[in-house]
Backbone as a ProteinNet text record, in pm:
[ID]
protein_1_A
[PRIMARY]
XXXXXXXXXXXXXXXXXXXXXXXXXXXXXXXXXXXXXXXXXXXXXXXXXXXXXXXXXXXXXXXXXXXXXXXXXXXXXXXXXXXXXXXXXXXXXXXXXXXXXXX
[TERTIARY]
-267.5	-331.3	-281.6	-371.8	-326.6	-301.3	-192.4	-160.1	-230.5	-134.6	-284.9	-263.9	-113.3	-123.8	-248.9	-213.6	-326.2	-475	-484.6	-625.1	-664.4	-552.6	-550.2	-583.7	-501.7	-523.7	-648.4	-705	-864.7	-921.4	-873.1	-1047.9	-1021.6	-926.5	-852.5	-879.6	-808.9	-762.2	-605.7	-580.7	-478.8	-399.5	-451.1	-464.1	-391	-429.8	-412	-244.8	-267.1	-98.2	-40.2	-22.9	38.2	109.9	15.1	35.5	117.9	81.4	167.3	276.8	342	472.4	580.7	490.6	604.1	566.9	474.7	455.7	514.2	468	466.7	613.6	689.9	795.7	753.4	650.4	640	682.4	755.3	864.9	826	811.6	751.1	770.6	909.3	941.6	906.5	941.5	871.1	655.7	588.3	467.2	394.1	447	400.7	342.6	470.2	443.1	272.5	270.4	129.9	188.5	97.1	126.3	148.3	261.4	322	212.4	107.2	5.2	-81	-117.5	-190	-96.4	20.4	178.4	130.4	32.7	113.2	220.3	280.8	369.9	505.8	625	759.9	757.1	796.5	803.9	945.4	1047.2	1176.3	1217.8	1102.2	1119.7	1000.1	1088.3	1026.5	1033.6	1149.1	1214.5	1079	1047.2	964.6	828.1	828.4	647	621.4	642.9	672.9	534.6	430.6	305.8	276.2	301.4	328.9	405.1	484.4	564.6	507.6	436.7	388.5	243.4	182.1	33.8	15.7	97.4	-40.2	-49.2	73.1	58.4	-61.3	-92.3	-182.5	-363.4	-311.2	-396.5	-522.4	-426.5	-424.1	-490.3	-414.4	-443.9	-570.4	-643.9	-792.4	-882.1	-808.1	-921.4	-882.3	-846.8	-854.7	-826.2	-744.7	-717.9	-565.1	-590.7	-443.4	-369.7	-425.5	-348	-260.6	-333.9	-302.6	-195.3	-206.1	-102	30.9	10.4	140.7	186.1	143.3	203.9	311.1	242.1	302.1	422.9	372.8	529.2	613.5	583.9	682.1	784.2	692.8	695.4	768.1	783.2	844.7	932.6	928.2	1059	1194.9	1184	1331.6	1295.1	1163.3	1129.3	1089.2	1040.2	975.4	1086.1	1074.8	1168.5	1129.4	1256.4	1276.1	1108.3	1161.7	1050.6	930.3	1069.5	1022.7	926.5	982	900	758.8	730.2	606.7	516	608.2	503	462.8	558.7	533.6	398.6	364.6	317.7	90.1	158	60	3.3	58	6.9	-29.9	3.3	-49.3	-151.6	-191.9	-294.5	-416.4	-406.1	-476.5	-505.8	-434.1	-444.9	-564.4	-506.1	-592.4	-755.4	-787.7	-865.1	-958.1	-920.5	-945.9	-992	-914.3	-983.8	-1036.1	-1026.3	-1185.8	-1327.8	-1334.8	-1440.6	-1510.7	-1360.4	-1409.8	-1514.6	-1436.9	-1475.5	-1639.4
-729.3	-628.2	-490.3	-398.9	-288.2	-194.3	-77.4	18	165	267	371.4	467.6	404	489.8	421.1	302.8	222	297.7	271	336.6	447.8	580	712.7	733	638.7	641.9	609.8	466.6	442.6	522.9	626.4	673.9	842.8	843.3	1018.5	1061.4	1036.4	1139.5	1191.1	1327.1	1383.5	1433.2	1479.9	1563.2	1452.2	1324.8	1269.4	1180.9	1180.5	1094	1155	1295.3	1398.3	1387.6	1400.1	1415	1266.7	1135.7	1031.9	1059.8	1099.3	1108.6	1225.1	1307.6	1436.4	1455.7	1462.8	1491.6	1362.4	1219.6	1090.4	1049.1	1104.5	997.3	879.3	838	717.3	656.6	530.2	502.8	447.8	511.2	463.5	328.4	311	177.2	63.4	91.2	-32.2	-17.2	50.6	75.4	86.3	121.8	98.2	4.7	-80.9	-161.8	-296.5	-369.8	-456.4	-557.8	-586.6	-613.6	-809.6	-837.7	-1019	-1091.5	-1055.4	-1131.2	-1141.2	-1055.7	-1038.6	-1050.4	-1071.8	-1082.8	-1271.6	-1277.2	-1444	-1474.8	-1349.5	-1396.6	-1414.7	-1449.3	-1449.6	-1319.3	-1331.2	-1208.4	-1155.9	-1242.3	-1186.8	-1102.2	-1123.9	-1076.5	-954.8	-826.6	-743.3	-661	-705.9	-634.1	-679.9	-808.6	-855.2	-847.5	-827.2	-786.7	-619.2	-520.1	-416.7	-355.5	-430.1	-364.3	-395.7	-531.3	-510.6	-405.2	-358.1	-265.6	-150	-114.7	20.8	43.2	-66.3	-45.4	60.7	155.2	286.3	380.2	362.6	474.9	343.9	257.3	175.1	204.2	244	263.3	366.4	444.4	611.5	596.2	561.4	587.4	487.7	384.1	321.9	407	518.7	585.4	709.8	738.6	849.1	963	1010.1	1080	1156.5	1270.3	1271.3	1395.5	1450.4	1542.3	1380.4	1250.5	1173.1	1092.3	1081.6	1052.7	1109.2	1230.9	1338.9	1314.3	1339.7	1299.1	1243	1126.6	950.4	974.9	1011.1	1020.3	1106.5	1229.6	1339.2	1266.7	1222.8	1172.2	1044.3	959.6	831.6	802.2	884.1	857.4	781.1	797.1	725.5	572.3	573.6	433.1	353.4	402.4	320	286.4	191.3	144.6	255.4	265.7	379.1	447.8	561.6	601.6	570.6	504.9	431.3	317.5	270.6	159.5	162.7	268.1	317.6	386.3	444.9	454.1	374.7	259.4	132.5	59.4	106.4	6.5	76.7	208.3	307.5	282.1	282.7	267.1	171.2	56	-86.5	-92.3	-19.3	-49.2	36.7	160.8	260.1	147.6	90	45.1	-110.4	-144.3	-299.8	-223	-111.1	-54.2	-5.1	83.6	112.9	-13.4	-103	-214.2	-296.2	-334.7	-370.3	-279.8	-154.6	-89.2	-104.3	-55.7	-186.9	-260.3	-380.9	-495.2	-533.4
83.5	164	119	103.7	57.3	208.4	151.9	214.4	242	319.6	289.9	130.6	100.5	-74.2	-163.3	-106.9	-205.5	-220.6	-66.9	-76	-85.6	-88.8	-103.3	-219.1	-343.9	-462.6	-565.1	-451.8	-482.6	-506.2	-372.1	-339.2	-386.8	-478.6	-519.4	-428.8	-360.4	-227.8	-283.8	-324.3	-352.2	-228.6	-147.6	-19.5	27.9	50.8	179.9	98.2	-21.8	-97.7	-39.3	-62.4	-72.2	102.3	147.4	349.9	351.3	285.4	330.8	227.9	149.9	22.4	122.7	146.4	160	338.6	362.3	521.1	635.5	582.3	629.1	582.7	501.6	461.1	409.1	377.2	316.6	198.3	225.7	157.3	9.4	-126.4	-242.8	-269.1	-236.8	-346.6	-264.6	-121.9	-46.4	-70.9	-47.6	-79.7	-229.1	-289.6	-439.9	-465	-502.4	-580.8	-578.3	-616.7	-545.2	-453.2	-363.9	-202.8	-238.2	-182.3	-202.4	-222.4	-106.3	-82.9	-176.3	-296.8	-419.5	-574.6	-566.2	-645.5	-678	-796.2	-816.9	-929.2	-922.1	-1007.3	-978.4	-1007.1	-935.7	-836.6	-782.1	-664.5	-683.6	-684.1	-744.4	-881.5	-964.9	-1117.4	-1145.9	-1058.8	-1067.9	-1213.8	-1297.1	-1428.5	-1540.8	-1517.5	-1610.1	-1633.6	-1480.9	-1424.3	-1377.8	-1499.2	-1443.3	-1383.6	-1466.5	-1366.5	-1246.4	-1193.8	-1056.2	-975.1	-992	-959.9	-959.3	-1050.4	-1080.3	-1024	-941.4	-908.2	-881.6	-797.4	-732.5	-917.1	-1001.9	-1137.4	-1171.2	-1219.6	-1300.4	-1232.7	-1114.1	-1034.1	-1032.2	-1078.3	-1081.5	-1262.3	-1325.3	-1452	-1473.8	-1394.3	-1431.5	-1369.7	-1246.9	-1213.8	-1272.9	-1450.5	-1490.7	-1403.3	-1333	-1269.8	-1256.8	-1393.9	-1410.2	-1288.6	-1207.5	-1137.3	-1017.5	-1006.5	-893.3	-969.7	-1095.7	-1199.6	-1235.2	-1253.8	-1249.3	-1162.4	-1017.3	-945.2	-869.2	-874.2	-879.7	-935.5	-1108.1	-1186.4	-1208.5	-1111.1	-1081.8	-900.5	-812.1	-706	-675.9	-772.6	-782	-865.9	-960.6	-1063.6	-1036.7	-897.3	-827.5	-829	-799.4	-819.6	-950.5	-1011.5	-1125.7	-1235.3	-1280.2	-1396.3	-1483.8	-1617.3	-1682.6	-1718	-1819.1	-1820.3	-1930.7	-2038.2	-2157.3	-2131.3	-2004.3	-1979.1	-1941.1	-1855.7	-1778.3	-1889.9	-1980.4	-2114	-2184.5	-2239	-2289.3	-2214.8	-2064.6	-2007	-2002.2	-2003.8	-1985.2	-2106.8	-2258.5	-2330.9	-2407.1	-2382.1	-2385	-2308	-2240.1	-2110.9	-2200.6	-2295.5	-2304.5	-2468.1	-2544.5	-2643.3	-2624.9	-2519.7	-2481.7	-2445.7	-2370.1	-2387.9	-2498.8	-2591.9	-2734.4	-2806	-2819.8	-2864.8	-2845.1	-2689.1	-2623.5	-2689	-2665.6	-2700	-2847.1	-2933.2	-3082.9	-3099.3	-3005.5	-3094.2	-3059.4
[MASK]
+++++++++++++++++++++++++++++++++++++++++++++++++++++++++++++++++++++++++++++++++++++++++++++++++++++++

């Protein structure tokens, strides 16, 4: 079940992240990540499954939307595994793309 970042992020609502991150206190690292109930993967092995972890940035970056992107990764940095990683992950995502279109 998603949260209201989730759906803030759906629907680029900048305005309204923004009101739940800094106005709401809403807590990133518990809300981020993707919700148990949609998680089939170990739920404990968050190191290995870093895109689970990172749903609202993966989120953000399928809906091309880089001011809701910056964001995220100015906004969460406390949360997200390093930063190498979130690039590693961003750009495997942008590469599996590219060559979908290819082929």
């Amino acid at each position: 079940m998603w949260n209201p970042l989730h759906f803030a992020v759906y629907y680029q609502n900048l305005d309204l992240l923004k009101y739940f991150i800094k106005e709401m206190k809403v807590n990133m690292a518990l809300t981020a990540p993707r919700p148990p109930a949609e998680n089939e993967r170990e739920a404990v092995n968050n190191e290995r499954y870093t895109e689970d972890k990172l749903m609202l940035v993966v989120m953000a970056y399928n809906k091309r939307n880089p001011a809701i992107l910056k964001f995220l990764l100015d906004e969460g940095y406390k949360y997200w595994p390093s930063k190498k990683t979130v690039e590693k992950l961003l750009r495997s995502r942008l590469i599996e793309e590219l060559t979908s279109r290819i082929e």
